[in-house]
Structures are given as structure tokens and as C-alpha cells.
C-alpha positions in Angstrom: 22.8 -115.7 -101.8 22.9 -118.1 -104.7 25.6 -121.1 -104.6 28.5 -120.9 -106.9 28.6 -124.4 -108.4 32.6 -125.3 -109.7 33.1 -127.3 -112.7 35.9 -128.9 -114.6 37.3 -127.6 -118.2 36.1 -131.1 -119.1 32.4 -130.6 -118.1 32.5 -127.0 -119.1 33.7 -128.2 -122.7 31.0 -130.9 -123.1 28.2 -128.7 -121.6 29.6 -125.9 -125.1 29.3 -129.3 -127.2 26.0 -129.9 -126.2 25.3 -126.3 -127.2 27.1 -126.7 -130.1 24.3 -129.2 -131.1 21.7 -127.8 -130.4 22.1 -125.3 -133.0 24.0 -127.4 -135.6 20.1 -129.2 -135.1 18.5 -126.5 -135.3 16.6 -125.2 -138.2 17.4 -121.1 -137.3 20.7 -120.2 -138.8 22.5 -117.4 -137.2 24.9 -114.5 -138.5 26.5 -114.0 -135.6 27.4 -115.2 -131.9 27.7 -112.4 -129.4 30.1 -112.6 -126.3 30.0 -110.1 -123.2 33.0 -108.9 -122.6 32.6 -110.3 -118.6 32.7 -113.7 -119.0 31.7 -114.6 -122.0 34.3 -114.2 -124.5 35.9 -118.2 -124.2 32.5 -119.7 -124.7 31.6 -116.9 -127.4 34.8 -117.8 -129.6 34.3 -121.9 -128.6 30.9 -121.5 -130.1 31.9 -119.5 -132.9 34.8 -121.8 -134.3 32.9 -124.8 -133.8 29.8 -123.4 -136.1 31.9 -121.6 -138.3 30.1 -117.9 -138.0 32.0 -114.5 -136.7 32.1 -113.8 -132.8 31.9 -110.3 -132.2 32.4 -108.5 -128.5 30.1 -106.7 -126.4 30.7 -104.9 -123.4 27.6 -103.7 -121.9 29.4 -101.7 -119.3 29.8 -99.3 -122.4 25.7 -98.1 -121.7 23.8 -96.7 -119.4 21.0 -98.2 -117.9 18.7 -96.6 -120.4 20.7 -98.5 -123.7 22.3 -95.6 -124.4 25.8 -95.0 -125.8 28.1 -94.0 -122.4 30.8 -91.3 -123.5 34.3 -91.7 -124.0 
């Protein structure tokens, strides 16, 4: 079983800034960020405000295992 490791909003906040940079140095532009609807939707709308580009949510529970759409 793999160790949860804690850390504090301040870490968590500079570990997104150092993200942040990554692709402000990058030379790939993006459309888009993605964030899973478990989890990842803070970081997904950090990221997003901070590079100025539309966050858009995905919940992966909404397929079945083969990537198809799950019904209603």
C-alpha cells in the first residue's frame, strides 16, 4: 500500500506555481486545461486562471471501461 504523503495549502500552491511555469515556458500553447471531476477540479481552475485559458470538467465515472458513453 502506497504512503499518503500530507502537505500544506502553502506547498500545494507553490508546487501549482511551479506548474504554472512550466508551461508559461513552454513553447506548446494549449486550448484548454482538463480537470477530473475527483480531485482535480481546484488545481484545474488554479491552473486555468493563472494561464488565462478555459477549464472544462471531466468525470470519467461517466464511461465504461471500454471509453464508451455510460447511459443516463
Amino acid at each position: 500500500m502506497l504512503k499518503k504523503t500530507y502537505i500544506s495549502w502553502p506547498q500545494y500552491i507553490k508546487a501549482l506555481n511551479k506548474i504554472v511555469e512550466h508551461f508559461q515556458n513552454s513553447t506548446e500553447k494549449f486550448d484548454v486545461v482538463v480537470g477530473l471531476t475527483r480531485g482535480g477540479l481546484i488545481p484545474a481552475v488554479y491552473l486555468s486562471h493563472a494561464l488565462d485559458i478555459p477549464m472544462l470538467p471531466f468525470n470519467p465515472h461517466c464511461l465504461h471501461a471500454d471509453g464508451s458513453p455510460r447511459e443516463d
